[in-house]
C-alpha positions in Angstrom: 0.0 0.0 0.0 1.4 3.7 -0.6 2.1 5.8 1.9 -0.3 8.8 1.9 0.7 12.1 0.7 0.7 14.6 3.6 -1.4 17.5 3.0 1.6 20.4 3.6 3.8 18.2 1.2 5.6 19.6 -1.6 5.0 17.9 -4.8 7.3 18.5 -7.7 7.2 17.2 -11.6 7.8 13.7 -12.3 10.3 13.0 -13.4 12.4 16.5 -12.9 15.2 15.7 -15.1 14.5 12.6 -17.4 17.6 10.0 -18.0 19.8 11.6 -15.5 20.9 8.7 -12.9 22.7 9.8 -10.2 21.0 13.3 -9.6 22.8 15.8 -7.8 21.2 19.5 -6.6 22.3 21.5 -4.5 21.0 25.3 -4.1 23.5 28.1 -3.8 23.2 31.3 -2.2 22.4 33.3 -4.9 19.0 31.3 -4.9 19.1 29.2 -8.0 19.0 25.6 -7.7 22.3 23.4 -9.7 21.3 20.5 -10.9 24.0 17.8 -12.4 23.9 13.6 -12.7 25.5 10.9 -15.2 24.4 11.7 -18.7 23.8 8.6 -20.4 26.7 8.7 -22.9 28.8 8.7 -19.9 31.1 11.0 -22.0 31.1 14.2 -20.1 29.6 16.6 -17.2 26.7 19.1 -17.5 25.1 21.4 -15.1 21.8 23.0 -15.4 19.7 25.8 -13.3 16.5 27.6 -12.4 15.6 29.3 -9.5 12.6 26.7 -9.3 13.3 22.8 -8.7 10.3 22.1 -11.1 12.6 25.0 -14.1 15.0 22.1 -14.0 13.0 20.3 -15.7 13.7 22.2 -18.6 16.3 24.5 -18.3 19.3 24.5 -20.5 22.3 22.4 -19.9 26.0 23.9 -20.3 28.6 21.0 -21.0 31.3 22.5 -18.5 33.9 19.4 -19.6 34.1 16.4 -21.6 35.9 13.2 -21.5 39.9 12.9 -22.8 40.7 10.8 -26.0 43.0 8.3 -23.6 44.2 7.8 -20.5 42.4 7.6 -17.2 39.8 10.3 -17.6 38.5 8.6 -20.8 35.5 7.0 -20.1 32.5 6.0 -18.2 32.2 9.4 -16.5 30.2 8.7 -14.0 27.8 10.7 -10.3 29.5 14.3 -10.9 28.6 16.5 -7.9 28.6 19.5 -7.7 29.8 22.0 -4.7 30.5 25.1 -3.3 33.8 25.7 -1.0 35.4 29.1 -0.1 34.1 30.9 -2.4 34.8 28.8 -5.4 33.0 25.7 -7.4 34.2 22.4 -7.4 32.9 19.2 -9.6 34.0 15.4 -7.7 33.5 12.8 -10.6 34.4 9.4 -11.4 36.4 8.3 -14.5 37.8 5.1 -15.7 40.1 4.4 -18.9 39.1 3.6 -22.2 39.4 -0.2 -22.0 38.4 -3.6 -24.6 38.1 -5.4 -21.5 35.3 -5.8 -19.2 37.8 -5.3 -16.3 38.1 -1.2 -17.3 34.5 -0.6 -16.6 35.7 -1.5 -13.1 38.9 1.1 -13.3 37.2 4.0 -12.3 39.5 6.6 -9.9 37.6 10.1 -8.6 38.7 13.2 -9.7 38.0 17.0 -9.1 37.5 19.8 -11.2 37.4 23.8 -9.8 36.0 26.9 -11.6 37.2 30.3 -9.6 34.1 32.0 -11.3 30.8 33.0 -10.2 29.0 31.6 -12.6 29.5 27.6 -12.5 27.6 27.4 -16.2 30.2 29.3 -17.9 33.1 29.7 -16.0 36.4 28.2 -16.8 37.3 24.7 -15.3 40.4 23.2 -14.3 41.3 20.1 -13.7 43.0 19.6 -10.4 43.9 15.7 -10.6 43.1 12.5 -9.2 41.8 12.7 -6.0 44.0 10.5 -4.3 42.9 7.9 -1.3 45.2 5.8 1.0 45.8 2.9 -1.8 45.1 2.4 -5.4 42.1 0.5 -6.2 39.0 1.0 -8.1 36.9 4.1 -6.1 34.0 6.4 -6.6 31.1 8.5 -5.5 32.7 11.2 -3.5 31.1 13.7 -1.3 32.3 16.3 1.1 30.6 18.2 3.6 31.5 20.3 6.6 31.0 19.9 10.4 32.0 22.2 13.0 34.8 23.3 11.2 36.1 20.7 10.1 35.6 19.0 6.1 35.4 15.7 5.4 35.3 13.7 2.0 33.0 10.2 2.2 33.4 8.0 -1.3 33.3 4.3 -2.4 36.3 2.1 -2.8 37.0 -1.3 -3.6 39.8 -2.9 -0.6 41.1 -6.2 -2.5 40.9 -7.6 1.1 37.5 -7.4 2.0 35.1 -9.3 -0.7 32.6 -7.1 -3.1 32.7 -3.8 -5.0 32.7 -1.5 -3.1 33.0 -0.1 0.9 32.3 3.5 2.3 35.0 5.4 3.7 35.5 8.7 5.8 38.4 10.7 5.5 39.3 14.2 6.7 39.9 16.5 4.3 43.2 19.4 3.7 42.4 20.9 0.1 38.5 20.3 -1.7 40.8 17.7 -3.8 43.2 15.8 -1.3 42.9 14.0 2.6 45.0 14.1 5.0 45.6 10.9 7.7 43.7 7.9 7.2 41.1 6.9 5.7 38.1 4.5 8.1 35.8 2.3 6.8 32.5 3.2 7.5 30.2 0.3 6.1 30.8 -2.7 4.1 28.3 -4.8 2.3 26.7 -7.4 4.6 23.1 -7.5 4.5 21.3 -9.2 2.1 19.7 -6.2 1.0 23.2 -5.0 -0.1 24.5 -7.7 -1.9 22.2 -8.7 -4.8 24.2 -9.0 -8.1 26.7 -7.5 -7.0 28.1 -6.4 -2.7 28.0 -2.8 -3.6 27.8 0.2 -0.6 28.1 3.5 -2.8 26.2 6.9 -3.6 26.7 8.1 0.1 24.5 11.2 0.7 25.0 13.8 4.0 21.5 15.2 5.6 22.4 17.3 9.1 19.6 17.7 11.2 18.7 18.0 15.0 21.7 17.0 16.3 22.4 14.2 14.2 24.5 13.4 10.7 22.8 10.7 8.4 24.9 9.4 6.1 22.5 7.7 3.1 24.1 5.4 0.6 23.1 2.6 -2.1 23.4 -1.2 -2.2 22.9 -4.0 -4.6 22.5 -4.5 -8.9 21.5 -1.2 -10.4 18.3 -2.8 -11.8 14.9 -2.9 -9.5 17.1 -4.1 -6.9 18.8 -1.3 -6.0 18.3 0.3 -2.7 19.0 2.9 0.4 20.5 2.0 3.7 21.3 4.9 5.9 24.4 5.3 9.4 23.2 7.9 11.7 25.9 9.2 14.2 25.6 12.2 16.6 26.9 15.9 15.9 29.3 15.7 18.9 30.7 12.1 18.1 34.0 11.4 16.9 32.9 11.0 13.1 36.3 9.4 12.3 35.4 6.5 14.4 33.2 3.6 12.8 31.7 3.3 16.6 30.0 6.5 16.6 27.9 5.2 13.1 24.6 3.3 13.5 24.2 1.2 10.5 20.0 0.4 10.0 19.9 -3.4 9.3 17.0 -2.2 6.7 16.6 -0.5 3.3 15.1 3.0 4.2 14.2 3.5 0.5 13.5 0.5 -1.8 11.4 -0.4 -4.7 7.9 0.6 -5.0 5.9 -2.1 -7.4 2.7 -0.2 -7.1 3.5 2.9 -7.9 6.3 1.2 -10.8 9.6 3.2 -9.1 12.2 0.8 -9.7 15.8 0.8 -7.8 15.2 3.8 -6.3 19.1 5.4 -5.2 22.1 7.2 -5.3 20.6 10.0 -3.8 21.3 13.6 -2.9 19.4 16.2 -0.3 18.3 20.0 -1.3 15.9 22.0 0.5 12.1 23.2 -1.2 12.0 26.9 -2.6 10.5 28.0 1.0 13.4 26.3 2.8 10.5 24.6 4.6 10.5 21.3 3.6 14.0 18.7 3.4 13.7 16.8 -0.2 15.1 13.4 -1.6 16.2 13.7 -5.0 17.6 10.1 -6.4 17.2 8.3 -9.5 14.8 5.2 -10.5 13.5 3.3 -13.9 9.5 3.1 -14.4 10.0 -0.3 -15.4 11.7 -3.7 -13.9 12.2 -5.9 -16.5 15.7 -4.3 -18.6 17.3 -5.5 -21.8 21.1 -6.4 -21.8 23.2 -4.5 -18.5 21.2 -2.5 -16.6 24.6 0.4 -16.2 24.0 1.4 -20.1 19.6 1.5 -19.7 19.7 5.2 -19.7 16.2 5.3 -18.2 17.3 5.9 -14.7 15.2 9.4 -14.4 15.7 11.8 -11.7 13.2 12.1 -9.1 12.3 14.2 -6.0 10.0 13.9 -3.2 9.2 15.5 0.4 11.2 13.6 3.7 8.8 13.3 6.7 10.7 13.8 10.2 9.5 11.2 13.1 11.1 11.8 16.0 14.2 13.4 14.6 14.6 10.7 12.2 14.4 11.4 8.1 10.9 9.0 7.2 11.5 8.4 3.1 8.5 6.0 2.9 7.9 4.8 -0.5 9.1 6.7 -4.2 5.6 8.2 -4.9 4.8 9.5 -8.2 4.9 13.4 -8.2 3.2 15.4 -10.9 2.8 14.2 -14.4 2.6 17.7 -16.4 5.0 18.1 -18.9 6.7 21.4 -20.4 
């Protein structure tokens, strides 16, 4: 059964940005919202604004950069995100090298771009390298935020020693595109929930409210399997310690059948045009049955809906369908 719709509940277009997996958006402080994700040719990174979350839907997209000929920024470009740190714009990607093999789809490194203008759309942007972890290995999905002063950088990464794809991990952060110290393992893949096709813990996603940090992520196949888990830690605990994370043993976002949302994930967090109301934006397909690997179905649309607070804890319920007008 679907959740019901509270009555004060903001409901946006469905989809808001069609074939865009991974959605990012994030609003600045000039009062438009940025919107950017994994375009389906994999081959380079967009942004797009509006000062309305529905004006996304059609607002025009500048390619800010594109993929090399060779070498390790030359394909599968994948989850750009896009952010905003002392006073200039940043990009945190995920490339791979061109490859015949099936094993380069699996090569992918995260790398940072920064533009020193105001204007993220048509700035210039410059590439300011690999962003490097604690070992070499295949790694992904980065995100930074800041907490009491202090930023950190939470990715994906493969460690040969522990079986699966992919791991979280927290670092502290001394530039917007290096660490310092070590970096901890937050969660690996160990529920079955997580570890359907493939033992995957990726997309993680920072929401600060009320005195806690929750730290969303995605586990399993990218097909209708795909899902949400969520660590909640206090704001006063040691976030560098994997004691002070609270891992929920259950998807907190999964597959609606009913209302046909299909691997609902990789998530992000804005805020509604009032500053009211805390939104999920992620990506999911409208159907579950897909033809040949579900990575290159480019019908993973990007989706928003309202978060309900119980008792200080984010409530995502079900994906709902939002409106169905069209531009």
């Amino acid at each position: 059964m679907l959740n019901s719709t509270p009555k004060s509940e903001v409901v946006y277009r469905d989809p808001i940005v069609w074939q865009r997996a991974d959605p990012w958006i994030y609003k600045h402080t000039d009062g438009y919202y940025y919107f950017t994700g994994s375009v389906p040719a994999y081959d380079g990174i967009e942004i797009r604004r509006s000062r309305t979350i529905d004006g996304l839907y059609d607002a025009e997209a500048a390619v800010v950069w594109k993929k090399h000929e060779s070498g390790p920024l030359s394909a599968n470009i994948w989850a750009p995100e896009l952010h905003f740190i002392d006073g200039k714009w940043y990009v945190y990607f995920a490339a791979a090298r061109t490859s015949e093999t099936k094993d380069g789809l699996f090569d992918h490194r995260m790398f940072v771009l920064e533009c020193a203008d105001a204007d993220p759309l048509a700035g210039r942007w410059v590439e300011k390298g690999q962003l490097v972890t604690n070992w070499e290995s295949f790694s992904l999905d980065a995100t930074t935020f800041e907490h009491r002063g202090v930023r950190y950088l939470v990715w994906a990464q493969r460690d040969p020693a522990i079986a699966g794809n992919s791991n979280l991990y927290i670092a502290e952060m001394d530039t917007p595109w290096s660490i310092k110290g070590e970096q901890v393992l937050l969660t690996k893949p160990e529920y079955d929930w997580e570890c359907i096709g493939f033992l995957v813990n990726e997309g993680p996603a920072v929401l600060i409210r009320g005195g806690r940090i929750f730290l969303t992520y995605s586990g399993s196949a990218t097909d209708y399997n795909y899902c949400m888990g969520m660590l909640t830690a206090t704001e006063d605990a040691d976030l560098l310690d994997p004691a002070s994370w609270t891992k929920s043993p259950e998807p907190v976002f999964r597959t609606n059948e009913e209302a046909s949302r299909f691997g609902p994930g990789h998530n992000s967090f804005t805020v509604s045009e009032d500053g009211r109301t805390d939104l999920l934006v992620y990506h999911a397909r409208d159907y579950k049955e897909i033809v040949g690997d579900p990575l290159y179905d480019p019908n993973r649309h990007a989706r928003i809906q309202a978060i309900e607070w119980r008792n200080g804890i984010p409530f995502f319920g079900e994906p709902r369908p939002g409106r169905q007008d069209r531009a």
